[in-house]
ZADOKOL-506469 format. One record per residue (C-alpha): residue number from 0; x negated, y negated, z. Coordinates in Angstrom, 3 decimals. Each point is the difference from the previous one (the first is absolute). Layout:
REM residues N
  nr        u        v        w
 NUM        X        Y        Z
...
***
This chain:
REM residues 622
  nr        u        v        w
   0 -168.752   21.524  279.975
   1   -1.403    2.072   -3.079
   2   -2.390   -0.293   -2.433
   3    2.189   -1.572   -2.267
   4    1.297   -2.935    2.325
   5   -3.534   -0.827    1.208
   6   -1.281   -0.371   -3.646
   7    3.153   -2.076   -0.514
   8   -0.449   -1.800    2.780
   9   -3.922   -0.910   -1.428
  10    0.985   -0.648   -3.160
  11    2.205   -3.038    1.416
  12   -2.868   -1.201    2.140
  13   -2.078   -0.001   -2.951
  14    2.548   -2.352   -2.143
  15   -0.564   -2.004    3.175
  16   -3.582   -0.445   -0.294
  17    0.004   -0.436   -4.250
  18    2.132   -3.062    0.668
  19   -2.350   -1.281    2.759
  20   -3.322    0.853   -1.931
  21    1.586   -1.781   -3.588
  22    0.890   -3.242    2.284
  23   -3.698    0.008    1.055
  24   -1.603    0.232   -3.242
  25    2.791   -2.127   -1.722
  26   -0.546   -2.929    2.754
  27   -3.927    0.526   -0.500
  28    0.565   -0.818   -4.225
  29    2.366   -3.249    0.787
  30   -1.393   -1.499    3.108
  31   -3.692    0.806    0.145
  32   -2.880   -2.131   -1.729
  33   -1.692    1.679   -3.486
  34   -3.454    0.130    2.489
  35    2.327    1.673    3.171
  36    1.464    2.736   -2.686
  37   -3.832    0.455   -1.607
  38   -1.101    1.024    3.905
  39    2.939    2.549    0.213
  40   -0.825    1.805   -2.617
  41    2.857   -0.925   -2.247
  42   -0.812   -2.616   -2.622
  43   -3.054   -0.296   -2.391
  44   -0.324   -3.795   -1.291
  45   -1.731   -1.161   -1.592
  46   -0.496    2.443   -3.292
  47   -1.195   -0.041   -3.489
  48    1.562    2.123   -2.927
  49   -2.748    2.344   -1.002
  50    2.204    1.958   -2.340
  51    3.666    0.154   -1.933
  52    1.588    2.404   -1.833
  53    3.088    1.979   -0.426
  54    0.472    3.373    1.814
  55    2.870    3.113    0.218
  56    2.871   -1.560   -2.248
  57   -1.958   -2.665   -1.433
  58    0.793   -1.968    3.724
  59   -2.681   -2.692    0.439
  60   -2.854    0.567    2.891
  61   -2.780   -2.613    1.023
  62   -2.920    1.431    2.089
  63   -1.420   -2.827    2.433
  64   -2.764   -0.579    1.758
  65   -0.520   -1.887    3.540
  66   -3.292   -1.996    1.192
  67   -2.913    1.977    0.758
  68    0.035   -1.067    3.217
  69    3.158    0.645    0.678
  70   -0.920    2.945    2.046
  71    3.066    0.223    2.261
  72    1.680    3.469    0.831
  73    3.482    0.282   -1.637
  74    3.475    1.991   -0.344
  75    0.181    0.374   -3.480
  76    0.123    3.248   -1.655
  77    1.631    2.386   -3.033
  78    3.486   -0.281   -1.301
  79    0.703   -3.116    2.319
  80    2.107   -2.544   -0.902
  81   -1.792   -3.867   -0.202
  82    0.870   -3.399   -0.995
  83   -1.983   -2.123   -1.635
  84   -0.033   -3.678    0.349
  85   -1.424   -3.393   -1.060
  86   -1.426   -2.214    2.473
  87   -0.183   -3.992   -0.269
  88   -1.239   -1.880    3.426
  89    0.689    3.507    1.655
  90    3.662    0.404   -1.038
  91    1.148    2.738   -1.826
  92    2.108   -1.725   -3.317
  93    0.458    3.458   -2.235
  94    0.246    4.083    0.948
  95   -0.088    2.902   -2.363
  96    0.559    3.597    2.043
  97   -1.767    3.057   -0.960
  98   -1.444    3.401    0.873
  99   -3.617    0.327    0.878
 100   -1.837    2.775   -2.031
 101   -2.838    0.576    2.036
 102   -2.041   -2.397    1.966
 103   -3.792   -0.247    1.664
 104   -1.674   -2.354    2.297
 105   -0.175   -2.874   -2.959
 106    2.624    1.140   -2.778
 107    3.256    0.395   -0.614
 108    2.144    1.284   -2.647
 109    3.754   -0.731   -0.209
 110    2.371    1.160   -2.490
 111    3.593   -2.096   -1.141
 112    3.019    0.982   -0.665
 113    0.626   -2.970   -2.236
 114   -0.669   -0.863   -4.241
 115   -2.593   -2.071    0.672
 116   -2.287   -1.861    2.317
 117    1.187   -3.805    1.103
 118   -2.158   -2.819   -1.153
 119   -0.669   -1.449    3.497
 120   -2.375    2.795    0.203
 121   -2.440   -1.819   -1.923
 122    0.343   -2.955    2.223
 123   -2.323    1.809    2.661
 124    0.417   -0.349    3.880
 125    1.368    3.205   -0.075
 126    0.395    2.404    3.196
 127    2.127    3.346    0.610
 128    2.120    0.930    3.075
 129    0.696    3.310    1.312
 130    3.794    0.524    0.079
 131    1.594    1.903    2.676
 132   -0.848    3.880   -1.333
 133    3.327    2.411    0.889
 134   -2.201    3.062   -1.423
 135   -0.860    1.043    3.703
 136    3.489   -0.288    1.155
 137    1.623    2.025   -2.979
 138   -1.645    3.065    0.458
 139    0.356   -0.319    4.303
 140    3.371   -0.389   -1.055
 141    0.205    3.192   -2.809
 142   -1.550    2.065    2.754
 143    1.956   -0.738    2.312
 144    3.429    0.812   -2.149
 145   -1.700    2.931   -0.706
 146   -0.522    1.447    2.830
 147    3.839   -1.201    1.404
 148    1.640    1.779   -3.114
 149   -2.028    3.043   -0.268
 150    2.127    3.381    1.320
 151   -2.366    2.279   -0.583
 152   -3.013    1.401   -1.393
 153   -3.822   -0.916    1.927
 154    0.231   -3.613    0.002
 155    3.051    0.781    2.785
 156   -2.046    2.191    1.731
 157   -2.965   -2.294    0.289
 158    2.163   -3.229    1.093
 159    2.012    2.319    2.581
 160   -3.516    1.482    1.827
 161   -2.003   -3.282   -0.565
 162    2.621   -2.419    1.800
 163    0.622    3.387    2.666
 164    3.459    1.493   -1.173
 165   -2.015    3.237   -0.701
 166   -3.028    1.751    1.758
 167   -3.041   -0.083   -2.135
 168   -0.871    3.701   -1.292
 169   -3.290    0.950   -0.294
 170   -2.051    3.463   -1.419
 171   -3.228    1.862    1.859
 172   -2.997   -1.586   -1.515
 173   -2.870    2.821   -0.271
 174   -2.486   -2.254   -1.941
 175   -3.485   -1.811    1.261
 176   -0.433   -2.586    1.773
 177   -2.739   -3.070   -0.331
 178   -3.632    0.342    1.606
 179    0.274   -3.719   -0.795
 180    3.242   -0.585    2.426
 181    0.016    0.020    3.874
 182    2.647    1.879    1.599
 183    2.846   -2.427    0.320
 184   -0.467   -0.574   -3.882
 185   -0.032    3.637   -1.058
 186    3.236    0.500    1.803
 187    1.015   -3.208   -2.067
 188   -0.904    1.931   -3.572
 189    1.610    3.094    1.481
 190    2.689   -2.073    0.596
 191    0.465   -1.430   -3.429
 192   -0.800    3.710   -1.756
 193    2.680    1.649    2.421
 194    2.721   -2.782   -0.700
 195    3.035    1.067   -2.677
 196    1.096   -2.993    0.248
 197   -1.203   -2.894    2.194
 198   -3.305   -0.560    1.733
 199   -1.378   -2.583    2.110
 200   -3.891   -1.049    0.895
 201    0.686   -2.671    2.637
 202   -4.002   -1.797   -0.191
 203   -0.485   -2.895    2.836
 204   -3.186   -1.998   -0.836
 205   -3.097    1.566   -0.982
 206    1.291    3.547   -0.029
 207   -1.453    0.863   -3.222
 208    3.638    0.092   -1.739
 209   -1.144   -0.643   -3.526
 210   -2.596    3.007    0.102
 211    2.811    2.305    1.425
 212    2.406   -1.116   -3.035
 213   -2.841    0.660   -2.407
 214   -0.873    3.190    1.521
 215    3.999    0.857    0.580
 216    0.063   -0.926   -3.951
 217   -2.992    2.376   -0.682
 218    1.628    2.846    1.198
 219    4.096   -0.717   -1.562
 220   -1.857   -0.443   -3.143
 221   -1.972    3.822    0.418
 222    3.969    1.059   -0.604
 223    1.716   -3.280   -1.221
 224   -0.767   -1.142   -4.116
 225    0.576   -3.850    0.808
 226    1.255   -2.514    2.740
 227    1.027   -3.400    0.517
 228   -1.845   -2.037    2.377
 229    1.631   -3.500    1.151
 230   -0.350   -2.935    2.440
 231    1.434   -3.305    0.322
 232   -2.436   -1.918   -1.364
 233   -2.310   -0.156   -2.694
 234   -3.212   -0.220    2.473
 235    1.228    3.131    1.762
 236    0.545    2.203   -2.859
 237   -3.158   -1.012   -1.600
 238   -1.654    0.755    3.221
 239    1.687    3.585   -0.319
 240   -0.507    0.754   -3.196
 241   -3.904   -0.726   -0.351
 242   -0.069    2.004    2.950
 243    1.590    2.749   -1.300
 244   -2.421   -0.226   -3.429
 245   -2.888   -0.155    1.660
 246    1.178    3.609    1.182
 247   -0.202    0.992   -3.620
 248    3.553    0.048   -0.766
 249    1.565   -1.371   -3.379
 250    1.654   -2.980    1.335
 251    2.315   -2.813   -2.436
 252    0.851   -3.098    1.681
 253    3.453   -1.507   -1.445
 254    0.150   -3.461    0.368
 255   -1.079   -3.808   -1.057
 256   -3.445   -0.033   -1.189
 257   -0.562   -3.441    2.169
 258    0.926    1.418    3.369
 259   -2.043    2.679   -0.200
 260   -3.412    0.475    1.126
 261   -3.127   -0.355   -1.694
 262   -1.271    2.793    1.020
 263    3.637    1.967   -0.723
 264    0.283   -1.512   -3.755
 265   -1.683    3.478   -1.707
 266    3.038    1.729    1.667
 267    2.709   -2.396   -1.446
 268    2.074    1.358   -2.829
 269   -1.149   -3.163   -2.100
 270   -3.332    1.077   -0.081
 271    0.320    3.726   -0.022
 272    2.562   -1.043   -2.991
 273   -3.089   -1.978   -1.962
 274   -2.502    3.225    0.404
 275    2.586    1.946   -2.275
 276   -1.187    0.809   -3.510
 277    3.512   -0.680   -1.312
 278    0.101   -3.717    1.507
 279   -2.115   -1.780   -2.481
 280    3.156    1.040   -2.401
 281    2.747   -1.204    2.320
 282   -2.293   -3.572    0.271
 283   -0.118    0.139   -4.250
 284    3.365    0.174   -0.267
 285    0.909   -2.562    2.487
 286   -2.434   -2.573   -2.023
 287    1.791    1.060   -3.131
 288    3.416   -0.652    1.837
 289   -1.381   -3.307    1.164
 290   -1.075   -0.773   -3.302
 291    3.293    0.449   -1.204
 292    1.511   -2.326    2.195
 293   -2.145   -2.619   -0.752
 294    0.509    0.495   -3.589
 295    3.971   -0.552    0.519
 296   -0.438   -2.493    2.506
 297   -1.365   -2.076   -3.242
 298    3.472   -0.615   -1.994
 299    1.184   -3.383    1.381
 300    4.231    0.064    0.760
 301    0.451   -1.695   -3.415
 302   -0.593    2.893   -2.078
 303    2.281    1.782   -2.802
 304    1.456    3.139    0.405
 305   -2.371    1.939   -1.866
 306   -2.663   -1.318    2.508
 307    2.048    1.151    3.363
 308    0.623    2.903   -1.923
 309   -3.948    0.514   -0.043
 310   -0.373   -1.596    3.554
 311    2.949    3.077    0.869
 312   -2.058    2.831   -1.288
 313   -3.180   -1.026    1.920
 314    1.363   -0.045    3.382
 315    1.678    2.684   -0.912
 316   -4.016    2.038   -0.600
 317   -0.946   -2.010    2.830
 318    2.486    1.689    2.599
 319   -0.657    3.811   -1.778
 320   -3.677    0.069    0.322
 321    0.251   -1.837    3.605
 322    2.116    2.958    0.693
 323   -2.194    2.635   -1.205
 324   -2.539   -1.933    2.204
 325    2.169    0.810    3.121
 326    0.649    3.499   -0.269
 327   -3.416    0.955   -0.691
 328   -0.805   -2.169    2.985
 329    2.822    1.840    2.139
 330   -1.399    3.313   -1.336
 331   -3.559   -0.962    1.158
 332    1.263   -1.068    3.452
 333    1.518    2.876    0.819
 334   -2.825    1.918   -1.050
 335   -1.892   -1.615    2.386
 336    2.492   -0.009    2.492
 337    0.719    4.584   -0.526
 338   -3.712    0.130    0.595
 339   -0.757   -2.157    3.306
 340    0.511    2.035    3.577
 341    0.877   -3.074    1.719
 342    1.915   -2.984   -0.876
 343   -0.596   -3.065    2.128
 344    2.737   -3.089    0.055
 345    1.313   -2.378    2.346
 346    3.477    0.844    1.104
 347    2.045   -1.955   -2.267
 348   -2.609    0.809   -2.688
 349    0.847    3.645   -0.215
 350    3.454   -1.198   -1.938
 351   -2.368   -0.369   -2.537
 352    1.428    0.743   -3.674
 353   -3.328    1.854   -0.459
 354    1.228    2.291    2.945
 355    3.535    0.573   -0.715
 356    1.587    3.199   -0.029
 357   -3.063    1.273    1.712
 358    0.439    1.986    3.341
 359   -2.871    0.781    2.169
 360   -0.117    3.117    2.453
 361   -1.243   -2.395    2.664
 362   -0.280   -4.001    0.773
 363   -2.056   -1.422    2.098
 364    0.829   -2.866    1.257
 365   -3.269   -1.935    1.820
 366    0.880   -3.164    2.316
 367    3.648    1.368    0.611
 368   -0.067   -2.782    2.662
 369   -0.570   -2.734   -1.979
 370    3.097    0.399   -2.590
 371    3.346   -1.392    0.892
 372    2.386    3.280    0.105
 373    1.165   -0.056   -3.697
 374   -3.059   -0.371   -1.675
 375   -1.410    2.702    1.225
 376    3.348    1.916   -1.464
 377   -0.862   -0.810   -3.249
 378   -2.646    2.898   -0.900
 379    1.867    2.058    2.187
 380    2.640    0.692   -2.839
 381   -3.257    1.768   -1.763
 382   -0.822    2.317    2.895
 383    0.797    3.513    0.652
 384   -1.831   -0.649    3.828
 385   -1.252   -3.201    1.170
 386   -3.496   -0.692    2.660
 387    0.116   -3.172    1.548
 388   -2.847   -1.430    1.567
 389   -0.785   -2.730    1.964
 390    0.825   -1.593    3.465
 391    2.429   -2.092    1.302
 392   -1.602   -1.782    2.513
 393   -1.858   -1.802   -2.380
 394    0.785   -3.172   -2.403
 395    3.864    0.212   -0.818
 396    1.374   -0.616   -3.191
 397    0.934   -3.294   -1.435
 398    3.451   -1.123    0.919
 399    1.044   -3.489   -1.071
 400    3.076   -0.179    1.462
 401    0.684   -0.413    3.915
 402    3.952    1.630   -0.447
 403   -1.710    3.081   -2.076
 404   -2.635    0.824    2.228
 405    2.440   -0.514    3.065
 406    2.439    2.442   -1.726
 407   -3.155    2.991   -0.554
 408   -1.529   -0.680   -3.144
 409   -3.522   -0.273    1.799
 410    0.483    3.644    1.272
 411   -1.831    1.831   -2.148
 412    0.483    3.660   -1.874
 413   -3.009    1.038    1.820
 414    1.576   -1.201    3.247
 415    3.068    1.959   -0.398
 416   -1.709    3.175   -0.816
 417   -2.538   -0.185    2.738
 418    2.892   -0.353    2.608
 419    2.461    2.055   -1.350
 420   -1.682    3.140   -1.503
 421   -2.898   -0.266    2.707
 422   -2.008    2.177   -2.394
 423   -2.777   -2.680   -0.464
 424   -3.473    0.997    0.489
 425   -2.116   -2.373    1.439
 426   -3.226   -0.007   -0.488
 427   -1.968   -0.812    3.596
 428   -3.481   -0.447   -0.646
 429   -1.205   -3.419   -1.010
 430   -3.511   -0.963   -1.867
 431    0.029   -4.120    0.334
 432   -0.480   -1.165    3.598
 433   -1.283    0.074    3.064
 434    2.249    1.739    2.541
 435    0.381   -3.755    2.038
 436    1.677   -1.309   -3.568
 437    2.053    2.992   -0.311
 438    1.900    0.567    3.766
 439    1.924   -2.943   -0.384
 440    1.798    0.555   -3.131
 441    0.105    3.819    1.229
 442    1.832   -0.094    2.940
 443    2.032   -2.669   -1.733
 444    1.291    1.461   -3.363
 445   -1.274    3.870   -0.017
 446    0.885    1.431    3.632
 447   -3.923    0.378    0.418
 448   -0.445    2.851   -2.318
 449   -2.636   -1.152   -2.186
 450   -3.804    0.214    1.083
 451   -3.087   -1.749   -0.946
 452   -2.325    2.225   -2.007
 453   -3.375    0.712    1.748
 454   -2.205   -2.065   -2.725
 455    2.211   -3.185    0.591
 456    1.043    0.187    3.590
 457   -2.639   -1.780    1.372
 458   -1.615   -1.427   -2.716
 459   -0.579   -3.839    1.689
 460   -1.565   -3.176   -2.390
 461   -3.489   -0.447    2.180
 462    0.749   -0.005    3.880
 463    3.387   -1.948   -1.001
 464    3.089    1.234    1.305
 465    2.781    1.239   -2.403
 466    2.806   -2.652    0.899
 467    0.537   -3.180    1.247
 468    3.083   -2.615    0.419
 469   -1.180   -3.624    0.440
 470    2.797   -1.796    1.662
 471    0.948   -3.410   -1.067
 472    2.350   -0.603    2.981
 473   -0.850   -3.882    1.797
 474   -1.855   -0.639   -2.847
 475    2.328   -2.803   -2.085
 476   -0.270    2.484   -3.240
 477    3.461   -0.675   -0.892
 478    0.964    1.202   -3.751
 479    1.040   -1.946   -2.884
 480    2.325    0.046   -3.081
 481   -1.802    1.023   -2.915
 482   -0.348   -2.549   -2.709
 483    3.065    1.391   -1.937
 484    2.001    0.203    3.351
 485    0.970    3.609   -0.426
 486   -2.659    1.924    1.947
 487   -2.318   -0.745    2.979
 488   -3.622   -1.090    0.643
 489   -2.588   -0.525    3.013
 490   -3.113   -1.877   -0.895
 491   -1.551    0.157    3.786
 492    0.393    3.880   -0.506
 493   -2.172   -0.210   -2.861
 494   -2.385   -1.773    1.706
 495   -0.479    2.356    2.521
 496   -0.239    3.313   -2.243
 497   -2.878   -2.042   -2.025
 498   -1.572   -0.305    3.494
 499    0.445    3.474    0.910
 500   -0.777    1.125   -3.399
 501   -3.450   -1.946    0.454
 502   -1.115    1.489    3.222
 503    0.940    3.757   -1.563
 504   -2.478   -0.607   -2.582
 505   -2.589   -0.942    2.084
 506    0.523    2.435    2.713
 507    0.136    3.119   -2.751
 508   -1.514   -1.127   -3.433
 509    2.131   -0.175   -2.691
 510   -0.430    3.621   -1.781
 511    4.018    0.683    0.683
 512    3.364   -1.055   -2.076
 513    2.538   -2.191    0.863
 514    3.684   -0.863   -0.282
 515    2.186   -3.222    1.631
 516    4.002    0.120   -0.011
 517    2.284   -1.530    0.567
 518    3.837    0.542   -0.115
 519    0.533   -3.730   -1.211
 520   -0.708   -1.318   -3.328
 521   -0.912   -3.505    0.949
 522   -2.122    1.618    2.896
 523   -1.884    2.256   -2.822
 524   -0.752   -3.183   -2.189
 525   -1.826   -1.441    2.721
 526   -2.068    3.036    0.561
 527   -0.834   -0.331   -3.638
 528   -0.978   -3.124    0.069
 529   -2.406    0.450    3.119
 530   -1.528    3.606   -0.930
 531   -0.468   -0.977   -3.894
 532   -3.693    0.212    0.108
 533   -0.250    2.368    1.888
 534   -1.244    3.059   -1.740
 535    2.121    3.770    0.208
 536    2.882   -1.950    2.229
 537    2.954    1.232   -0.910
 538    3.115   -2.363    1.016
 539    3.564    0.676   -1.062
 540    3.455    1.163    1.490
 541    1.329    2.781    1.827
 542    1.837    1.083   -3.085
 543   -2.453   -0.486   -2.200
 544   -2.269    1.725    2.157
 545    2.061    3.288    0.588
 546   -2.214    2.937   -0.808
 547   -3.259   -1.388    0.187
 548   -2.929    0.116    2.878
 549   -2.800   -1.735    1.049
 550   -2.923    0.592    2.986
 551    1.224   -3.389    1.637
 552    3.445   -1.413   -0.055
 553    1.395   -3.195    1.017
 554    3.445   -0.221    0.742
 555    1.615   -4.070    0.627
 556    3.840   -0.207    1.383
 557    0.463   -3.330   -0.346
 558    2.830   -0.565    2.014
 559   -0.289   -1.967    2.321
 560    3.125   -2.374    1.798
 561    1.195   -0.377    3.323
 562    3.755    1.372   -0.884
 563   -1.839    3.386   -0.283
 564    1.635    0.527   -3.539
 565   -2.610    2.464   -2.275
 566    2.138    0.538   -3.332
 567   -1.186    2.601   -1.857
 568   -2.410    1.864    2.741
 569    2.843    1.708    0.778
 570   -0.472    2.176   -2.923
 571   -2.088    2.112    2.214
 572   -0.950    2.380   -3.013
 573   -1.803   -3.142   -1.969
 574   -1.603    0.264    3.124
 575   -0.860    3.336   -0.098
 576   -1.249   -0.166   -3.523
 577   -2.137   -3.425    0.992
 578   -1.291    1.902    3.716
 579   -1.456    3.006   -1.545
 580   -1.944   -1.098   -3.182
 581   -3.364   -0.225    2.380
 582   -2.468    2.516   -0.030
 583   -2.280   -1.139    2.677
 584    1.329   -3.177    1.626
 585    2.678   -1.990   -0.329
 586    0.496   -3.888    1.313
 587    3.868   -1.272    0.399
 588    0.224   -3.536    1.097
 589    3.830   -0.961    1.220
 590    1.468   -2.095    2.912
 591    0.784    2.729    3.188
 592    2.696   -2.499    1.120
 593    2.045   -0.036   -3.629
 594   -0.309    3.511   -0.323
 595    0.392    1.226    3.289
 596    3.719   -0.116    0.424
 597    0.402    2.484   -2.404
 598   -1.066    3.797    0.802
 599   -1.531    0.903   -2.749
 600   -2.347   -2.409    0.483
 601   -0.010    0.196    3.638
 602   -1.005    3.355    0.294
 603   -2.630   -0.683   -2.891
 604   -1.704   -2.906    2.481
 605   -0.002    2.530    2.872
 606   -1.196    2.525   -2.260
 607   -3.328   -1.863   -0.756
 608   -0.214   -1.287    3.773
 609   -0.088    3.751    1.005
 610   -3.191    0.564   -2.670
 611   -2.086   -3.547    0.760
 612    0.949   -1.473   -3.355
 613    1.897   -3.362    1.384
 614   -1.904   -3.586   -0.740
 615    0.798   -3.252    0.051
 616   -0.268   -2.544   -2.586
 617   -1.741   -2.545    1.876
 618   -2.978    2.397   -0.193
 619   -0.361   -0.961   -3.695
 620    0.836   -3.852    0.656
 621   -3.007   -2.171   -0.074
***
């Protein structure tokens, strides 16, 4: 096989998942309740028209407006496509498609491509769906043809080296190294400055790999006039790229205004955009263009000829000074854009029209693990070399579909590069936890390599020791369909982590933070519920968890059954992520005699025998 075949070979798998991930979301729109598709994310009803007018050739928009306490997280964003409907006793009786011009946590604008808006949406009860978006899918798919026709030139070189057809080439680097970096790390920025063409910084958990991309950064940019930094999601590249201007570099974040950061919104390109002096011209001539409009959007369709002709000719203004607007808008972007060192976008995001035609001398692409194989691709066709970072033995990327995943599209770019040019340099020294927390995962996932660093090794929470599994084994604790029927809960194990979490706080005070997780959704909705009032708690999923830490962490399985059957524990790196987000202790409650029969597990249970962690849950039941 070749380089060429395998990328053929993805691009099929890929069609395979598309087809699987538009059933989902088109079964979600025609079978699920207007309250099930508000709690995914994917529907906003019910809204208010705030504002109408007519926008690039004279197409109508309406910008709406949901309840104020409709505070639920959702999926829509820029340039997707959205229906909007009219609801009477919760059925949906008219639609009108659009294209969503930009969109916060309460507003939404959406743009037509029709003459004018229907009457029926005057009639209220009015909601908007989020149609199935192909955007993503396009540009995995224009990578991917890319790279399969290209014959020459560096993208070849890049895709031949990166997927191990070629050796990676690298120079002598002569240049300093960071008093701020341990050893391991420094020999990671070495890595990176030495590379011609790929690098790798392989970080397990709390191995300081952000600091060692920032300093790695640092020192490219002593030599380099601008990069591209990316990750798969917006979190993560925010994450990076606040790091990387709190180093004092000139840092642009591409992307929707609503999914960034608070604290990352100076470094958007809307914002930098409005601190122009030129911009208060481009917003002037968009009023007059608006004004325009509306002035043409007066003549009712029984007019004369000399009144269309009028109606003509003011459209006709309308779409010249809109298009003055634009180019001094482009003009003021790129400005913006020629001056920044560092350009930070999720993966998909750097197909940007504000980025094309741009090349960077390097990409960096952050959470390489997390980003199905041709997404991370996609800002690859702007790289002349490419540093990957992140770690594959933690969370996986999203796969929907069962045949995809089984055919590789859950092996990651990262994975492929770590195995196959076995240039990756791992960093071994890790900051987070006690050295009890850490073995397990160690002598699991990272061949023991990686050490505790002196200030955290032994660092206990009072005279408590740093792990513990209660067993639920014999006790009845037998789990439960969650209310929807599609994930798992265990109320008992609740029960006992509120016991457990009682006698902590009594035993040690309660100056220290605290996280409870759960792989199952229903499981994490009952931790809610219990642990609402209590104050600097932090409950959520694995998932959602991923890159965060606390002092104390409480881990609950869930599964429990006598056929032995665990699901989704078998993704051993979700447990990876969930087993080493504890600084000083962590708690894991689970039933020895479900878990035991597989090996993983097994050697986990004899693992915390060995240190004096094991408990029972009858302990904690009275």
């Amino acid at each position: 096989m070749d380089a060429i075949d395998e990328l053929g070979k993805l691009a099929s798998t890929l069609r395979i998942e598309q087809k699987e991930d538009y059933a989902l979301h088109d079964a979600w729109l025609r079978q699920s309740s207007i309250a099930d598709r508000k709690r995914n994310g994917i529907t906003w009803f019910p809204l208010r028209i705030v504002e109408t007018g007519f926008g690039i050739g004279s197409y109508p928009f309406i910008v709406v407006e949901r309840n104020p306490g409709d505070r639920m997280e959702h999926r829509f964003q820029s340039a997707a496509p959205v229906s909007v409907f009219s609801a009477a006793e919760g059925n949906q009786t008219h639609t009108l498609n659009g294209t969503i011009g930009y969109v916060d946590d309460q507003r939404m604008k959406i743009s037509f491509f029709t003459d004018e808006l229907p009457d029926w949406m005057d009639d209220g009860k009015l909601g908007v769906n989020l149609l199935f978006d192909t955007r993503t899918y396009d540009e995995m798919f224009k990578a991917l043809n890319q790279l399969i026709n290209v014959e020459k030139g560096r993208l070849k070189h890049l895709r031949d080296v990166i997927l191990g057809y070629k050796q990676p080439q690298m120079k002598s680097y002569t240049g300093r190294v960071s008093p701020l970096l341990n050893e391991s790390q420094n020999d990671a920025l070495k890595a990176v400055c030495s590379a011609e063409d790929v690098a790798i910084i392989h970080g397990p958990p709390g191995t300081g790999k952000t600091t060692t991309l920032v300093e790695s950064m640092a020192e490219v940019l002593r030599e380099e006039k601008q990069i591209m930094v990316c990750a798969p999601s917006n979190a993560a590249t925010d994450h990076l790229a606040k790091c990387l201007s709190a180093k004092g570099l000139r840092v642009v974040r591409i992307g929707n205004l609503a999914k960034v950061e608070t604290d990352n919104t100076a470094l958007t390109l809307d914002v930098l955009l409005q601190k122009e002096k030129d911009f208060k011209q481009i917003k002037e001539l968009k009023r007059r263009a608006l004004d325009l409009r509306k002035m043409g959007g007066k003549y009712k369709r029984s007019f004369g000829r000399e009144e269309a002709e009028q109606r003509k000719l003011i459209f006709k203004e309308a779409r010249q000074i809109s298009q003055e607007a634009r180019e001094l808008e482009t003009y003021l972007v790129q400005k913006i854009l020629d001056d920044a060192q560092v350009i930070a976008c999720t993966l998909i995001g750097s197909a940007s029209d504000d980025l094309a035609g741009r090349r960077f001398s390097t990409v960096v692409i952050d959470e390489a693990g997390q980003g199905i194989e041709p997404a991370v691709w996609v800002p690859i066709l702007k790289a002349e070399r490419v540093v990957m970072a992140g770690d594959p033995f933690q969370l996986p990327p999203t796969v929907k579909s069962q045949e995809a995943a089984a055919k590789g599209l859950s092996v990651t770019l990262l994975e492929k590069g770590i195995k196959r040019l076995q240039n990756a340099a791992l960093l071994k020294v890790q900051y987070r936890m006690h050295e009890s927390i850490m073995a397990f995962s160690n002598r699991k996932f990272y061949s023991d390599e990686l050490t505790a660093h002196e200030t955290v090794a032994s660092r206990l929470l009072g005279s408590s020791i740093p792990l513990e599994f209660i067993d639920t084994a014999g006790c009845g604790f037998d789990e439960q369909a969650g209310e929807e029927g599609d994930s798992r809960a265990n109320p008992e194990e609740v029960q006992v982590m509120v016991k457990h979490f009682d006698q902590l706080k009594q035993e040690n005070g309660g100056a220290w933070s605290t996280a409870i997780i759960s792989p199952y959704r229903a499981q994490v909705e009952l931790l809610q519920r219990e642990f609402a009032q209590m104050q600097g708690v932090v409950v959520n999923t694995i998932d959602s968890f991923q890159g965060q830490e606390r002092d104390v962490v409480y881990l609950s399985l869930v599964r429990s059954n006598e056929k032995g059957e665990i699901g989704f524990l078998r993704d051993y790196r979700r447990m990876n992520v969930a087993m080493t987000r504890a600084r000083m202790k962590l708690i894991i409650i689970g039933n020895s005699a479900t878990l035991g029969n597989d090996r993983f597990y097994a050697d986990f249970l004899e693992y915390v025998e060995s240190t004096g962690g094991y408990r029972t849950a009858w302990e904690f039941m009275y």
